[in-house]
N, C-alpha and C positions, 0 to 999 in steps of 0.2 A: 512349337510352331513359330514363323517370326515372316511377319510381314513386313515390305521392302515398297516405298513409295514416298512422296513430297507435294506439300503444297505447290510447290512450282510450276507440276503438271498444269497446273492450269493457265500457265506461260505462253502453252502454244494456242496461238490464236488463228485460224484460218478466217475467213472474211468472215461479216455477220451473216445468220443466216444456215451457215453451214450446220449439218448433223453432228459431225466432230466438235462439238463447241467444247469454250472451256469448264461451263457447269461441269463437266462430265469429270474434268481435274478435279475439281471444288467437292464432287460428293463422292469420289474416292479417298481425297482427304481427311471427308468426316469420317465417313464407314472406318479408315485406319485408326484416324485418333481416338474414335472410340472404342477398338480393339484395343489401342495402347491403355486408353483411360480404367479400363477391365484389368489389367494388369499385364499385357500381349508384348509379345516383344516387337517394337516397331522402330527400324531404322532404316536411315536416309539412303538413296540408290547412289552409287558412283556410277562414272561415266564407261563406257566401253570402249574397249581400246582400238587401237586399227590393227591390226595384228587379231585381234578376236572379230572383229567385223570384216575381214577378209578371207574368214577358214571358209565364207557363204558368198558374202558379197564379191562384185567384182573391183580393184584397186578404181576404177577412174567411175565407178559409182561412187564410191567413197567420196573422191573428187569433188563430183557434180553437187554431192550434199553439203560439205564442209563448206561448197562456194554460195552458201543462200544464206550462211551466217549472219543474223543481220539484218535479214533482208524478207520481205515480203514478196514471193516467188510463186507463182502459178504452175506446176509442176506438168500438170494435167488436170482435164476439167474438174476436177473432182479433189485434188489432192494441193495442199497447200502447204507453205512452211512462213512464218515469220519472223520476226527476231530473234526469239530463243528457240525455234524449232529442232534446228539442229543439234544445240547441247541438250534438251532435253530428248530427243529420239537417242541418242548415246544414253542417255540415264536410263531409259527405259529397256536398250537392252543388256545394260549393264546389271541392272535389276532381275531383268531373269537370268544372267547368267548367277547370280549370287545367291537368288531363289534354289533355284537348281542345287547350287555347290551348296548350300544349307543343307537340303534332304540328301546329299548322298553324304555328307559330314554325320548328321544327326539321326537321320532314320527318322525324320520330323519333318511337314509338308513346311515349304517356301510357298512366296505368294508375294510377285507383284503388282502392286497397283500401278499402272504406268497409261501415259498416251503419249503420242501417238500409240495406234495399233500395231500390227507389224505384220499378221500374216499373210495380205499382197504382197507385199516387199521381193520382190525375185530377183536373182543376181545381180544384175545390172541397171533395174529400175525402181522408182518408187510410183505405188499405185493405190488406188481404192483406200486413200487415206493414208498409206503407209509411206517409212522413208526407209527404216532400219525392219528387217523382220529377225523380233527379240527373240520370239521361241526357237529359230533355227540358229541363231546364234549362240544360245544355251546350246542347245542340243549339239552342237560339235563344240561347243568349248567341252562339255561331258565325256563327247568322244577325244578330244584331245588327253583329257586328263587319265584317261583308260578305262572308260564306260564303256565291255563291249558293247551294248545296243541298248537303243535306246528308241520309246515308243513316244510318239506326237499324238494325243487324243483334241481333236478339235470339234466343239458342236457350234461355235459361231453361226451365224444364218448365212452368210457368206462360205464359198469354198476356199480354202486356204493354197488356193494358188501357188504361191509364192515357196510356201513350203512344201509342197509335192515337187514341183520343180526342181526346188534344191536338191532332193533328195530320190529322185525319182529312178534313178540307176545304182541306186545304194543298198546293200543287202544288211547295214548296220542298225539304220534308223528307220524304223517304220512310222508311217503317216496315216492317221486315221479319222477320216471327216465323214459329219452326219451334218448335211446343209440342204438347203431349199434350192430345189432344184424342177425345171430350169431357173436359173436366175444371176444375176451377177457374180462373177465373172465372166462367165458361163462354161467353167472349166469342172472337173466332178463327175463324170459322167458313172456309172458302172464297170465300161471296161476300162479304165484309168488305173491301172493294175501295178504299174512299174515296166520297169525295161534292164534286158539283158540283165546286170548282177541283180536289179533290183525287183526284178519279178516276182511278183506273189506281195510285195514289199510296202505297197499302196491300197489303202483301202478306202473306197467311196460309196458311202450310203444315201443317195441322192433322193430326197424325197419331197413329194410335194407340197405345196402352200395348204397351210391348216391342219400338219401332223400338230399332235400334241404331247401330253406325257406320256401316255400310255403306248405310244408310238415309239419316242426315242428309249424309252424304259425296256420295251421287247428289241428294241435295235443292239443294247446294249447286253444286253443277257444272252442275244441267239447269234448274233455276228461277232460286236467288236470286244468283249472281255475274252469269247473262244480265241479268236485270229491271236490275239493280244498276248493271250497268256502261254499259246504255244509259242510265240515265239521270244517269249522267257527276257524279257527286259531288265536290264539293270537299275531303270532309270524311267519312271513315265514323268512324262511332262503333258500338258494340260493348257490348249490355250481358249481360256475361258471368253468367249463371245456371249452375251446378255441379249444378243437383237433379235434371238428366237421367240424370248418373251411374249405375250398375247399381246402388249400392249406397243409393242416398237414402233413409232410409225415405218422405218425400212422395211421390215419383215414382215410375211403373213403367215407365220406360226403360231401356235397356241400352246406352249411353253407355258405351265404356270410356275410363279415362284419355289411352291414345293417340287415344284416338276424338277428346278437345277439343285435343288437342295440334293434330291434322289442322284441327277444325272450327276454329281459329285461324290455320293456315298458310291457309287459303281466304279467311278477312275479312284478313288481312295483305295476300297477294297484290292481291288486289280495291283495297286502299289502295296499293299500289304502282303499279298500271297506270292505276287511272283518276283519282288523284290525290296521285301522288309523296310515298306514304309517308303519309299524312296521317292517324292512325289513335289514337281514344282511346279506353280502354276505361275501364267502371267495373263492379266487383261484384253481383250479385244474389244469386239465392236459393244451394242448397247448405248442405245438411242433414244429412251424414253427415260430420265434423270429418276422419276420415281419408280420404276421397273431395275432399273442399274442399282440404283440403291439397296434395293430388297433382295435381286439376286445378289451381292455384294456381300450383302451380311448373311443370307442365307448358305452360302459359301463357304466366310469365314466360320461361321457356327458348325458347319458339320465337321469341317476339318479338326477344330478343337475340340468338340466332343465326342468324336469320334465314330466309326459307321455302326448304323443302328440294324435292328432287326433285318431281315431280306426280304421287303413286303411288295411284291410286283404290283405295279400302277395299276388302277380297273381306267377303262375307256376304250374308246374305240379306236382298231390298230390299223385301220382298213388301209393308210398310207404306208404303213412300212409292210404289210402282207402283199402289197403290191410289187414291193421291190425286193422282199427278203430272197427268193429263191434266187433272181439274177443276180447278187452280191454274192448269194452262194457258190453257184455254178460259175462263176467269175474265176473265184478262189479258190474254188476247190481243189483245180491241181496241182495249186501249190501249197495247198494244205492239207492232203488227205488225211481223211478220219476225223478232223476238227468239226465238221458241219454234220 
């Protein structure tokens, strides 16, 4: 395993105040260097190039970002860049592309620790914190390199917009989100399916405020490891969002630490059966520094020591029994006999 991230992160500075702050760099840092200090493999992210930030992004996005260099920029209410924003949003998705290129080298998970975020990030804009969106940028540098297909598992508390969009007419890369719903951005819904090639190709588990483990645990077992595994990936990628946590202030889920240890041993497993370990992950949201920290290492510990027993979460599922059959009935014509 070899984890990919830098003190630097904590470079980017959006005004005081902001949820994005840089502690959030600082105890990615530690969580790594104590991975390294274990004996882990831990090296520095290079930057991404324009040519690989273009296979997603639009040329005169690129543009509009490379021009904040420097600079303290108000992008939208919410999204910021400062001085080193911009080379560090390049390092970060430089980072999962290398994540990535490690587990299909190695048959051994990547992981980077990187911020900004990335999965608002949609062709042409930067959003909801993001400038650069990493994980779609892995995901087709993968496909450039000749990964036929490749699966996106996202449980961030946020819907990952930015990446269904990209991808949303694609029959190569499958997009697969379990967020709080309704909620920011407000994109996710159920029928959010995909389009023309890429129909059946999108999947959205939209669930309400206060799922917990036991919810995203039967999410994953009856929806997205079936969808997942029939459609037979080369390559899963993972972009690990922490703000489902109990403790987030953003979010109102009830995520416990063991809860992502578990929703980890389930995308691990999934990389192991349907294509031999092949598994990258990179960072998203995660807004409470000692909640980040815990799923963090909770994270890296499963990945190194690998998936344990298959012991389904006890609790109450009443939020995803709510939604399970419409996710079903969604999908199911594009996937008969899966469900």
């Amino acid at each position: 395993m070899r984890v990919i991230g830098s003190e630097r992160f904590s470079d980017h500075r959006p005004p005081p105040g902001h949820p994005e702050q840089p502690a959030r760099g600082h105890v990615m840092h530690v969580v790594g260097q104590r991975f390294a200090d274990a004996g882990g493999d831990l090296r520095a992210p290079r930057p991404a190039t324009r040519a690989e930030l273009e296979r997603v992004h639009a040329a005169d996005h690129v543009d509009r970002m490379a021009a904040t260099a420097g600079e303290l920029v108000a992008l939208d209410p919410d999204t910021y860049t400062s001085a080193e924003s911009y080379y560090l949003a390049l390092a970060a998705s430089g980072a999962a592309i290398e994540a990535a290129a490690h587990a299909r080298e190695t048959r051994t998970p990547g992981v980077a620790l990187v911020r900004p975020p990335g999965h608002h990030a949609e062709q042409d804009r930067a959003m909801g914190f993001c400038l650069f969106n990493s994980v779609a940028v892995a995901a087709a540098d993968a496909r450039a390199a000749g990964v036929e297909r490749v699966v996106v598992i996202d449980y961030d508390v946020h819907h990952g917009n930015g990446t269904q969009w990209m991808f949303y007419e694609d029959a190569t890369v499958m997009y697969v989100s379990l967020h709080q719903y309704p909620f920011y951005p407000g994109t996710g819904a159920v029928g959010d399916v995909g389009r023309d090639a890429g129909a059946g190709f999108t999947v959205n588990v939209p669930l309400e405020a206060g799922a917990g483990d036991a919810d995203f645990d039967r999410a994953m077992r009856e929806l997205v490891v079936p969808v997942a595994t029939a459609f037979d990936p080369g390559l899963v990628l993972l972009s690990a969002g922490f703000d489902a946590h109990q403790r987030d202030p953003l979010g109102g889920m009830e995520v416990s630490t063991e809860g992502f240890g578990l929703l980890t041993a389930h995308v691990q497993r999934l990389a192991l059966e349907t294509c031999e370990g092949r598994l990258g992950v990179a960072t998203e949201g995660g807004y409470d520094l000692e909640a980040l920290e815990a799923g963090l290492d909770s994270t890296l510990t499963q990945l190194r020591d690998g998936v344990p027993a298959d012991v389904p979460a006890s609790g109450d599922t009443s939020r995803i029994d709510a939604v399970l059959p419409s996710v079903q009935a969604a999908l199911g014509p594009y996937w008969p006999g899966v469900f």
